[in-house]
C-alpha positions as CSV (number, residue, x, y, z in Angstrom):
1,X,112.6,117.8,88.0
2,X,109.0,118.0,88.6
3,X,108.6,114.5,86.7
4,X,111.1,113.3,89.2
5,X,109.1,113.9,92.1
6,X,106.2,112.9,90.5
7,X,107.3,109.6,89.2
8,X,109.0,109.2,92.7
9,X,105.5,110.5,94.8
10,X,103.3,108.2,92.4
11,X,103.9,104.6,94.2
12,X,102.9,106.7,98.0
13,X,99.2,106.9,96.6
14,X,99.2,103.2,95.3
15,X,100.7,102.3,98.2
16,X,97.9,103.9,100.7
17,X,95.1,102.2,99.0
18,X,94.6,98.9,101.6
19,X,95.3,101.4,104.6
20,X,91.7,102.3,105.2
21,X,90.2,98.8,104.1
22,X,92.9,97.1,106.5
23,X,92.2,99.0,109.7
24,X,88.8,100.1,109.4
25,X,86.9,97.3,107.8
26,X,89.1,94.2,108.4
27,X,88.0,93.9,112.3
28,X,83.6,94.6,111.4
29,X,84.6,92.4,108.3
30,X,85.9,89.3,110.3
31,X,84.4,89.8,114.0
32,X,81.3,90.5,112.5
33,X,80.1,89.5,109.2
34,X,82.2,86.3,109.2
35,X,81.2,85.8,112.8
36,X,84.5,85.5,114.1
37,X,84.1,87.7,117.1
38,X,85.6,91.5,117.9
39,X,88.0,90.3,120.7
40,X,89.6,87.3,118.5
41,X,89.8,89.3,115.4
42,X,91.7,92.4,117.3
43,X,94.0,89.5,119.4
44,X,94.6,87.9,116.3
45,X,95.4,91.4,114.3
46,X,97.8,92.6,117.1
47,X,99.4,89.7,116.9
48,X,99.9,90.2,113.7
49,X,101.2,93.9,114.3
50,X,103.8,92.8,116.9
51,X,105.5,90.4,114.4
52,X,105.3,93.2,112.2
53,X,107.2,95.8,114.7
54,X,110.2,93.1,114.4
55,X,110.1,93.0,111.1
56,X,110.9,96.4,110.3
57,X,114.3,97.2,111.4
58,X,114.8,93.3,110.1
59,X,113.8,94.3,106.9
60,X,115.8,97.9,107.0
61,X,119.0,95.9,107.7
62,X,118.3,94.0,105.3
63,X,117.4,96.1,102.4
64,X,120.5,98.0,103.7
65,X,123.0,95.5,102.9
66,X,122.3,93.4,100.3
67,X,121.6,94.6,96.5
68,X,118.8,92.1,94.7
69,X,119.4,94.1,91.2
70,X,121.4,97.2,89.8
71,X,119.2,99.0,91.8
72,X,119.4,98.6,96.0
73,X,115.6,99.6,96.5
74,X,113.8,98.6,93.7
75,X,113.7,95.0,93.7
76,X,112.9,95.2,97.5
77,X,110.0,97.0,96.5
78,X,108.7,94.9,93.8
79,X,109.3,91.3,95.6
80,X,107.4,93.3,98.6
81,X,104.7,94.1,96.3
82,X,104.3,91.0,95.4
83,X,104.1,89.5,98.5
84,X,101.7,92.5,99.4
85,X,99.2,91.9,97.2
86,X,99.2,88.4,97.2
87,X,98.7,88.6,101.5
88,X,95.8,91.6,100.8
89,X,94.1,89.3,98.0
90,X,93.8,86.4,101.1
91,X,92.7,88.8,103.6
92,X,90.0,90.0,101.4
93,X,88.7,87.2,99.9
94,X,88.9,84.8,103.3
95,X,87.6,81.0,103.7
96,X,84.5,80.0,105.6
97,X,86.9,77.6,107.6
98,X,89.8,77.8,109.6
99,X,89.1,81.7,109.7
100,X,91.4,82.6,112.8
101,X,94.2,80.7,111.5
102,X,93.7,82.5,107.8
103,X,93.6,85.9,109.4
104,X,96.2,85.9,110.8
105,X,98.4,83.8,108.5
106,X,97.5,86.3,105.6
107,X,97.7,89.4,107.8
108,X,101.3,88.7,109.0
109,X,102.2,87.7,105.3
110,X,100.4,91.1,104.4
111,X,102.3,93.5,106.8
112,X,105.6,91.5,105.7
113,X,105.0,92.5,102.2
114,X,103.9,96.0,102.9
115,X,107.2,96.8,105.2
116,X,109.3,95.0,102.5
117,X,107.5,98.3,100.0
118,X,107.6,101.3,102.6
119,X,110.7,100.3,104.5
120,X,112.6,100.7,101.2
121,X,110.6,102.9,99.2
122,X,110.8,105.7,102.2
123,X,115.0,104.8,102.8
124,X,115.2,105.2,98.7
125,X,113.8,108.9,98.4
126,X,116.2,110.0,101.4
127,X,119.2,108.5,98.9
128,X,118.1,110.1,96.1
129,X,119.5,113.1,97.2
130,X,122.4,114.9,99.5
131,X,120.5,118.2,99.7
132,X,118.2,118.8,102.9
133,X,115.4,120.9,101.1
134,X,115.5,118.5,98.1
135,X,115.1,115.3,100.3
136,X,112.4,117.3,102.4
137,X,110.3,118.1,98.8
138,X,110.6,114.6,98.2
139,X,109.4,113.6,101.3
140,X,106.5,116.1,101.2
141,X,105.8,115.0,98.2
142,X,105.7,111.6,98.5
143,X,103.4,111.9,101.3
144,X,101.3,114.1,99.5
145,X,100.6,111.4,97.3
146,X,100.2,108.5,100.1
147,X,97.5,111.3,101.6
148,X,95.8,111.2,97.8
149,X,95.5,107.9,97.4
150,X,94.3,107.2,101.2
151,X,91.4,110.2,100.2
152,X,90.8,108.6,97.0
153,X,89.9,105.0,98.5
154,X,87.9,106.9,101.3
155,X,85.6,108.1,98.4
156,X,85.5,105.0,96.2
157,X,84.5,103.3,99.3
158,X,81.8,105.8,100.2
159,X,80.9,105.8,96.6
160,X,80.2,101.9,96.4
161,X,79.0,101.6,100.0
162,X,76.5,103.9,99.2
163,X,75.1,101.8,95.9
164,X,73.9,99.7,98.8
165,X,77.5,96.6,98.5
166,X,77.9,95.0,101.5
167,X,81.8,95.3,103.5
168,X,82.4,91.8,101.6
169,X,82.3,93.2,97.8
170,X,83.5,96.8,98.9
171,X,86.9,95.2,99.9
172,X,86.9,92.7,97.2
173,X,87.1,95.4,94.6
174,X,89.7,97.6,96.5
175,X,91.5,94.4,97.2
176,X,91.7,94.5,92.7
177,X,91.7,98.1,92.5
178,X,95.3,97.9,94.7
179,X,96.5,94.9,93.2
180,X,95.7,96.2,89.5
181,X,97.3,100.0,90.4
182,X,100.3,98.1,92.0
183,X,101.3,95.9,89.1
């Protein structure tokens, strides 16, 4: 049982990786050190967060009704993956032109693949079981994991921002640290 939970919980932490890069260093990254400017990097990123609010209970429906695979959730999750990492690889690793249309191109392709993971991935541990305490362990488990992996990027950021990398390589390595942990 404890495997269970674990092999359940595992995905949360990979999952939580690009949640510090992606909200903290995204807006310094573009608005500053690209030069695009704090106001049209944070327009251009809600932007991209309102499409995502639609896409949610889009994606929930969805994922809901129709079964990719012998499994409901799964191939959700690994065609959102995909996408995921594909979207954080072009955020990270942006053009010197056209960077307002990239940004946000990339981000909305980015939060589309990271709801197509969590929507599913958080409906899939509620299925896996009728009991209240045993979804609740799941849950707390799961998010035990998602709090692990957002600690664990906190300190590998710290630990190469430290070794004096600028923004620019600190998020291209996480961007390969998630993508490698994902596949």
């Amino acid at each position: 049982k404890k495997l269970y939970l674990f092999f359940y919980s595992l995905p949360a932490s990979v999952i939580a990786v690009p949640i510090i890069p992606i909200y903290l260093y995204i807006p310094t990254f573009y608005g500053i050190e690209l030069g695009l400017g704090l106001a049209a990097t944070g327009t251009l990123l809600m932007i991209a967060r309102i499409l995502d609010t639609f896409s949610d209970p889009v994606i929930g429906f969805v994922s809901d009704r129709i079964n990719l695979g012998k499994s409901l959730r799964k191939p959700w999750i690994i065609i959102g993956a995909l996408i995921a990492g594909l979207g954080l690889y072009e955020v990270l690793h942006p053009p010197l032109i056209n960077l307002q249309a990239h940004l946000l191109i990339w981000t909305i392709v980015l939060y589309t693949g990271w709801t197509m993971v969590s929507i599913p991935y958080q409906a899939w541990g509620a299925e896996l079981s009728d009991d209240y305490h045993e979804r609740t362990t799941l849950t707390s488990c799961r998010e035990i994991f998602s709090l692990l992996g957002v600690l664990s990027i906190g300190c590998i950021i710290a630990f190469f921002t430290t070794r004096g990398m600028n923004n620019g390589e600190v998020l291209s390595i996480i961007a390969w640290l998630a993508i490698g942990l994902g596949l």
